[in-house]
LOMARBA-871879 format. One record per residue (C-alpha): residue number from 1; chain; x, y, z. Coordinates in nm, 3 decimals. Each point is the difference from the previous one (the first is absolute). Layout:
<pts>
     i   ch        c1        c2        c3
   NUM    A         X         Y         Z
...
</pts>
This chain:
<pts>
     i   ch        c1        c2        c3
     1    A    -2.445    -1.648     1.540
     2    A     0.069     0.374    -0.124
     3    A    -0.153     0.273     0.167
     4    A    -0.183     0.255    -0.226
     5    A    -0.072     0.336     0.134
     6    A    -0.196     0.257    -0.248
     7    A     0.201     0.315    -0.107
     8    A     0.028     0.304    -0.252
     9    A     0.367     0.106     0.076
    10    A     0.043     0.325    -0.134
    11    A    -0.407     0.097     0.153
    12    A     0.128    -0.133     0.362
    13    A     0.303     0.141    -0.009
    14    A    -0.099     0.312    -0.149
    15    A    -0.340     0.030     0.204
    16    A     0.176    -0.007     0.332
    17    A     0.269     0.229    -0.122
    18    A    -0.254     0.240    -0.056
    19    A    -0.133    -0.041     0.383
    20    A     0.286     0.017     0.141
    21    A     0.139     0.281    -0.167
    22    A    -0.296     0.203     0.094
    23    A     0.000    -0.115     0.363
    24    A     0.376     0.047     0.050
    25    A     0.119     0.277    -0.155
    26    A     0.264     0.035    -0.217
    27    A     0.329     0.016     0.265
    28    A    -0.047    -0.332     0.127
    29    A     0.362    -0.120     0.212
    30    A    -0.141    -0.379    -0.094
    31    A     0.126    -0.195    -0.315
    32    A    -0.342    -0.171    -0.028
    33    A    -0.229     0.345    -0.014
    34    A     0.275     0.187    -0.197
    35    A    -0.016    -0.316    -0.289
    36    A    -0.366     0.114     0.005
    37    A     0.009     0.301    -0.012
    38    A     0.245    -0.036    -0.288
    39    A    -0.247    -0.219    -0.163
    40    A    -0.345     0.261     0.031
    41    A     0.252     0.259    -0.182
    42    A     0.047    -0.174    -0.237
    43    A    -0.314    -0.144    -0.080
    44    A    -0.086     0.381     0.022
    45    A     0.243     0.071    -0.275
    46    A     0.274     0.100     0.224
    47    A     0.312    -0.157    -0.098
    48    A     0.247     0.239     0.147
    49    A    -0.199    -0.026     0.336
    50    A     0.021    -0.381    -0.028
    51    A     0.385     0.032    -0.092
    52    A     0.052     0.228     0.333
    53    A    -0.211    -0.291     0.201
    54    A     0.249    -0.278    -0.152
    55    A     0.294     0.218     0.065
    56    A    -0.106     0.059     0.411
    57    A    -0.048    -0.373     0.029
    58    A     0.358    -0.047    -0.115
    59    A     0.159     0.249     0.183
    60    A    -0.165    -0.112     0.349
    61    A     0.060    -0.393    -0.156
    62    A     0.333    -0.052     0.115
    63    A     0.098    -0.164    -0.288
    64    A     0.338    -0.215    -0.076
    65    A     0.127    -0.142    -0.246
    66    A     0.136    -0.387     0.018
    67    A     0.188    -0.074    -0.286
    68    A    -0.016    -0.389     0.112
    69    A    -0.417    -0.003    -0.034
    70    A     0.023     0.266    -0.277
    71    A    -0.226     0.175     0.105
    72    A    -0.116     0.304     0.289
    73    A    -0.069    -0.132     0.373
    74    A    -0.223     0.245     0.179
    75    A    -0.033    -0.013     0.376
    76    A    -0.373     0.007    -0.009
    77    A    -0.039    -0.341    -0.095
    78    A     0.060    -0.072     0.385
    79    A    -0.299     0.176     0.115
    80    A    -0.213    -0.001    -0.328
    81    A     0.017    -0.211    -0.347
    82    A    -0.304     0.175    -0.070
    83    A     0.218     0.322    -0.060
    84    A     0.201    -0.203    -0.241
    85    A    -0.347    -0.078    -0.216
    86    A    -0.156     0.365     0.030
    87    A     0.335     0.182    -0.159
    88    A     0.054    -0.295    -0.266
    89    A    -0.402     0.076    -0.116
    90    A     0.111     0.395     0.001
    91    A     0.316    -0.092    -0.183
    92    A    -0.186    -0.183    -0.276
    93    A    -0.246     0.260    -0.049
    94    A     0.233     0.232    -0.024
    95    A     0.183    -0.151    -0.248
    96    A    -0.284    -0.122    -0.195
    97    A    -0.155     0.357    -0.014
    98    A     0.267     0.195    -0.222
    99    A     0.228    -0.149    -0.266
   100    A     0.298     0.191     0.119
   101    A     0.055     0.169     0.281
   102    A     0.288     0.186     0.218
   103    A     0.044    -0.239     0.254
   104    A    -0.150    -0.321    -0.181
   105    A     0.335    -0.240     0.037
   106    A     0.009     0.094     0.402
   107    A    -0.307    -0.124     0.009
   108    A     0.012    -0.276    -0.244
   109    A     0.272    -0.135     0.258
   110    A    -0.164     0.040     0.315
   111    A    -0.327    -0.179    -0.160
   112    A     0.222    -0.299    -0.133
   113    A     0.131    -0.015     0.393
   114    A    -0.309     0.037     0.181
   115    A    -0.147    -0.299    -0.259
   116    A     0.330    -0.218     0.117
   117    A    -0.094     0.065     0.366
   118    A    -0.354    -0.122    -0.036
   119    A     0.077    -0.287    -0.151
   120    A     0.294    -0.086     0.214
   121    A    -0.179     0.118     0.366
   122    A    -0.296    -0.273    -0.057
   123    A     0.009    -0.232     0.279
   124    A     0.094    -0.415    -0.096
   125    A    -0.099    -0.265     0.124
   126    A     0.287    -0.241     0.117
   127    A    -0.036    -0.185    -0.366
   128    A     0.064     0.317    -0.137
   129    A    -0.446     0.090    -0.115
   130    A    -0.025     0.400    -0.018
   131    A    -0.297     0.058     0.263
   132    A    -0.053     0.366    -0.002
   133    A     0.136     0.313     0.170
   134    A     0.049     0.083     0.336
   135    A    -0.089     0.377     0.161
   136    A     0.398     0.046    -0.004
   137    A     0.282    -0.232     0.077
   138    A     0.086     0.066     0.384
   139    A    -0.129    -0.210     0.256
   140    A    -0.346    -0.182    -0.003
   141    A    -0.112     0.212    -0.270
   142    A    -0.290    -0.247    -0.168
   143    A    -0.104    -0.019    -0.352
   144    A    -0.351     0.181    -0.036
   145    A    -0.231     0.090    -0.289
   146    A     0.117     0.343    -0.027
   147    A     0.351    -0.044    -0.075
   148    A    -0.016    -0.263    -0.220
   149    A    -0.282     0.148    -0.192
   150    A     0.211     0.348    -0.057
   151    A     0.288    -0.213    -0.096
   152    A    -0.200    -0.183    -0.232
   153    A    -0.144     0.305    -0.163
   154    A     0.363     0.164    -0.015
   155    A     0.148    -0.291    -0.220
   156    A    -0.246     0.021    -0.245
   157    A    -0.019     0.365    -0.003
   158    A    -0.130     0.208    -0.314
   159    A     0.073    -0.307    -0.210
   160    A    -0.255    -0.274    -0.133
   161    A     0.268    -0.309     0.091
   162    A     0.339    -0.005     0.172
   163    A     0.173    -0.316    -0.049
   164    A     0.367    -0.052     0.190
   165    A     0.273    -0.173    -0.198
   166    A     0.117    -0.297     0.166
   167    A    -0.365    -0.138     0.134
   168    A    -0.262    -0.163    -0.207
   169    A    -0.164     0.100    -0.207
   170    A     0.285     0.114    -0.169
   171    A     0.310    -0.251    -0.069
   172    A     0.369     0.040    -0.067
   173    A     0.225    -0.238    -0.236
   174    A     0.226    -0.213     0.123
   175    A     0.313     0.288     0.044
   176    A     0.141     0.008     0.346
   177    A    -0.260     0.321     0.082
   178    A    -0.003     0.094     0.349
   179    A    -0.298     0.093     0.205
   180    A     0.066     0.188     0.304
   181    A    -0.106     0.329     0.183
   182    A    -0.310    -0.044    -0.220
   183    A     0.107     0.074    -0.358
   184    A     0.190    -0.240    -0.250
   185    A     0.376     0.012    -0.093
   186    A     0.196    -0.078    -0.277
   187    A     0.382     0.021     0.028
   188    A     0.267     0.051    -0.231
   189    A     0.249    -0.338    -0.029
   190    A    -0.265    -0.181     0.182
   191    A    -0.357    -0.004    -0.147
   192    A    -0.029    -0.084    -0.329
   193    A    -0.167     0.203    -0.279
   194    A    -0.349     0.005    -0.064
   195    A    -0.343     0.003     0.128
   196    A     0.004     0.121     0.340
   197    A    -0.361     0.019     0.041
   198    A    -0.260    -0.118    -0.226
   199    A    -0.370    -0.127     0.066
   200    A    -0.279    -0.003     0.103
   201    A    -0.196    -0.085    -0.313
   202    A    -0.333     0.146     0.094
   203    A    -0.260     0.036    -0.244
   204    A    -0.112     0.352     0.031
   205    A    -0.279     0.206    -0.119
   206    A     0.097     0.109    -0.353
   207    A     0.049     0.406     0.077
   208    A     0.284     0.229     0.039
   209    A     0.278    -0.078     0.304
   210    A     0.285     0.194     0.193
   211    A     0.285    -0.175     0.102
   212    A     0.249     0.176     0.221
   213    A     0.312    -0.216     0.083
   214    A     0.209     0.130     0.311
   215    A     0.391    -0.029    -0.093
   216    A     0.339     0.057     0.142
   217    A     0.363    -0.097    -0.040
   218    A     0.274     0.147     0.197
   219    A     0.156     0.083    -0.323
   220    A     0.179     0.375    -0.051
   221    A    -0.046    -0.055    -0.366
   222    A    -0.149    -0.257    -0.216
   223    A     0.121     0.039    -0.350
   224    A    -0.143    -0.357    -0.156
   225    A    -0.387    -0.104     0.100
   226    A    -0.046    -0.095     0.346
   227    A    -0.386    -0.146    -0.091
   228    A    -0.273    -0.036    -0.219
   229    A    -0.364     0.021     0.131
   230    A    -0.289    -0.137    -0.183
   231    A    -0.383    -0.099     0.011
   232    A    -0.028    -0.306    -0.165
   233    A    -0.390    -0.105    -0.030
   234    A     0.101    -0.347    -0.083
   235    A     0.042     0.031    -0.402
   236    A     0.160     0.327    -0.039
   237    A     0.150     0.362     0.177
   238    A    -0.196     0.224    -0.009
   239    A     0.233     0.238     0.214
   240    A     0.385    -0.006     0.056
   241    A     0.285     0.217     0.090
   242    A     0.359    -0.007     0.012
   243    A     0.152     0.147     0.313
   244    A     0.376     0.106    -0.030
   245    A     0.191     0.316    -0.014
   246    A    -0.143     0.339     0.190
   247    A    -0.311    -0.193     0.031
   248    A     0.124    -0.242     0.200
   249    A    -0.111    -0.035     0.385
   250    A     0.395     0.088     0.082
   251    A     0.162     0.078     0.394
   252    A    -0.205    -0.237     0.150
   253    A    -0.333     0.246    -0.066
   254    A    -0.352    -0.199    -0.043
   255    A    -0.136     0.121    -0.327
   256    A    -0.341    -0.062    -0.150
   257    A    -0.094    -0.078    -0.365
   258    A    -0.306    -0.046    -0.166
   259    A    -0.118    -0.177    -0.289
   260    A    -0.352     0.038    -0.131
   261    A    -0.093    -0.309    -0.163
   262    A    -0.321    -0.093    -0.207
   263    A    -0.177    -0.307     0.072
   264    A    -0.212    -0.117    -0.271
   265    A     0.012    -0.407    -0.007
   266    A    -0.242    -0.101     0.199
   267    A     0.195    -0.309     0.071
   268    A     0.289     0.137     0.103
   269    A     0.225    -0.137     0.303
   270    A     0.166     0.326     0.078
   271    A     0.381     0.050     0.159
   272    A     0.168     0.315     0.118
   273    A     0.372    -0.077    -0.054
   274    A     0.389     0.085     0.076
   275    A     0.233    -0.123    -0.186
   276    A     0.356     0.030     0.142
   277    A     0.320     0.058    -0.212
   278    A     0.243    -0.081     0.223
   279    A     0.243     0.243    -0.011
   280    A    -0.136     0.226     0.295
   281    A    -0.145    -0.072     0.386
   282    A    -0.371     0.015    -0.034
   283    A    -0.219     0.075     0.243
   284    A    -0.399    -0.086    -0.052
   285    A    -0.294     0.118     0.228
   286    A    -0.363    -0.016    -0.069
   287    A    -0.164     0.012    -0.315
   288    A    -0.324     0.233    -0.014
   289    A    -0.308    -0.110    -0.202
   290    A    -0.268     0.271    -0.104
   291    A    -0.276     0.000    -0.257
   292    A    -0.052     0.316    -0.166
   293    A    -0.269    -0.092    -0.203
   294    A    -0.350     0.011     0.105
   295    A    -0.122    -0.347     0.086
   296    A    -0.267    -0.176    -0.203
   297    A    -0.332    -0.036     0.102
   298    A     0.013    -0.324     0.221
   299    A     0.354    -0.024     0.111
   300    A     0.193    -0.314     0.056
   301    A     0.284    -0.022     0.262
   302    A     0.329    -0.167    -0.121
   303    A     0.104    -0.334     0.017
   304    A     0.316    -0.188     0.089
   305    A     0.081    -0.327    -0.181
   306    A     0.012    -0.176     0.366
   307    A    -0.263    -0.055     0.220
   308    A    -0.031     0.192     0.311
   309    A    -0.242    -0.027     0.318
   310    A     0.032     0.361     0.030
   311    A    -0.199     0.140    -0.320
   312    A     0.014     0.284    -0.127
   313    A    -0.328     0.211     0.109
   314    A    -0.105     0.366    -0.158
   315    A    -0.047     0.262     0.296
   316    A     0.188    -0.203     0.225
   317    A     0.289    -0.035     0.205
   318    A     0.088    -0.410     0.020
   319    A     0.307    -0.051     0.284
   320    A     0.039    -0.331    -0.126
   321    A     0.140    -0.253     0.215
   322    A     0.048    -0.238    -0.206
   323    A     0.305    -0.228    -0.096
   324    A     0.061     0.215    -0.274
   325    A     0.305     0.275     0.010
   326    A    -0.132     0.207    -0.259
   327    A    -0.043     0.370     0.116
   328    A    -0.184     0.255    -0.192
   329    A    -0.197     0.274     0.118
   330    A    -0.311     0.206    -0.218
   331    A    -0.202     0.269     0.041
   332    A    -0.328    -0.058     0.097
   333    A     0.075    -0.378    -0.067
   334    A     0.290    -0.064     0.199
   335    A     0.129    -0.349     0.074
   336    A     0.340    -0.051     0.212
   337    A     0.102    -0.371     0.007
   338    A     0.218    -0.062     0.305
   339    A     0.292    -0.310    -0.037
</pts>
């Protein structure tokens, strides 16, 4: 059966911030009290102090880069995954506070790494079910509440829904796309054109939606369009955009890009989609889901068009065990499906 623990993630998060900040200090040596602090100053209105708090948990981070994963290792995941979910929460309000910033790709990357390292470090069973998170990954280190709750929280950070390509609810056509180090690959000469990720026909409230898409291709230049993104609420796009040229996600740099979409069929069976041209490596991380609208008066939560045991429940987290492999993680109505 899922477990369902109540939450508000942005008044947690932001509530103990504000303790700990206050009981700390402000020159913390720990990654865990400085991602606080960083997080009181800016709920303070104190970007730049929340920007000097990111940039002292990098520099003491250790960071490296493996090109096989992708994606930064940090040598604090031994001791501490828990670091891992405090920066990526930090990271995401950061970059969900201003539009543009100085430093806003550096930390687009290091958010789009962290998020790869929580979803790779949860623990499997030998059948190969995600079970949770472990305190760090040396030794007898056991999974416990606290870890896996800050990890939980730190997928679904500042966004309504994250949904990862290559796991239910969102599907792929039949192209040769590869799934590994926890984002979906096309290749040039080997996957074949089209939709890379489509899905997962939920019928949402009708309201106002952002959709951020994380791209990359190790492309120096893309001179023909690498993808098209859409919303599709089941009838007709309501949002769409054509990525090529200087827009494009190019040197093997995530990039972000948002569509606002308007949702006004009631019946609609919504999908947030790629569609790949074929002429360039394409990389695809998670897709972020946020309504910008206010909601209406009695809200419904969203619907799949298969049946789940793990449901989705308003002011929740669900860690559904279930048979499902869906993953998708929401604030204050959070559900993670574990394969």
């Amino acid at each position: 059966m899922p477990l369902r623990v109540p939450l508000d993630q942005l008044r947690v998060v932001e509530v103990v911030a504000s303790v700990h900040s206050h009981a700390l200090g402000q020159s913390s040596p720990h990654v865990d009290q400085i991602a606080l602090n960083g997080l009181f100053k800016l709920n303070a209105g104190d970007f730049n102090g929340a920007l000097a708090a990111w940039n002292a948990i990098k520099s003491s981070s250790g960071a490296v880069y493996d090109a096989t994963r992708g994606r930064y290792r940090y040598p604090f995941e031994v001791e501490s995954i828990y670091y891992d979910g405090l920066w990526a929460i930090l990271s995401e309000r950061l970059l969900g506070a201003r539009a543009v910033f100085g430093q806003q790709s550096e930390v687009l990357q290091h958010a789009m790494s962290l998020h790869a390292a929580l979803l790779e470090l949860q623990e499997r069973s030998a059948d190969g079910k995600r079970l949770g998170w472990r305190t760090g990954t040396i030794g007898r280190a056991l999974i416990n509440t606290e870890t896996t709750s800050l990890a939980v929280l730190a997928l679904g950070a500042y966004a309504s829904w994250v949904l990862e390509p290559g796991y239910e609810p969102l599907s792929s056509a039949a192209g040769n796309y590869r799934h590994e180090h926890e984002t979906l690959s096309a290749v040039a000469g080997q996957s074949v054109l089209g939709h890379a990720v489509f899905g997962p026909f939920w019928t949402l409230e009708p309201g106002t939606y952002d959709v951020e898409f994380a791209l990359r291709t190790p492309a120096a230049r893309v001179e023909s369009p690498l993808a098209t993104l859409d919303v599709y609420d089941g009838t007709t796009v309501v949002a769409t955009k054509i990525i090529e040229g200087t827009d494009a996600p190019t040197g093997n740099q995530w990039r972000r890009y948002r569509l606002t979409a308007g949702i006004t069929n009631a019946s609609n069976r919504t999908e947030f989609r790629v569609f790949w041209h074929g002429a360039y490596d394409l990389e695809v991380s998670s897709i972020r889901v946020t309504r910008v609208a206010p909601p209406p008066p009695v809200a419904a939560s969203p619907t799949t068009a298969k049946s789940s045991s793990c449901r989705w429940s308003r002011g929740s987290v669900c860690l559904g065990l279930d048979k499902s492999s869906a993953r998708a993680y929401h604030r204050g109505s959070t559900e993670t499906y574990v394969k």
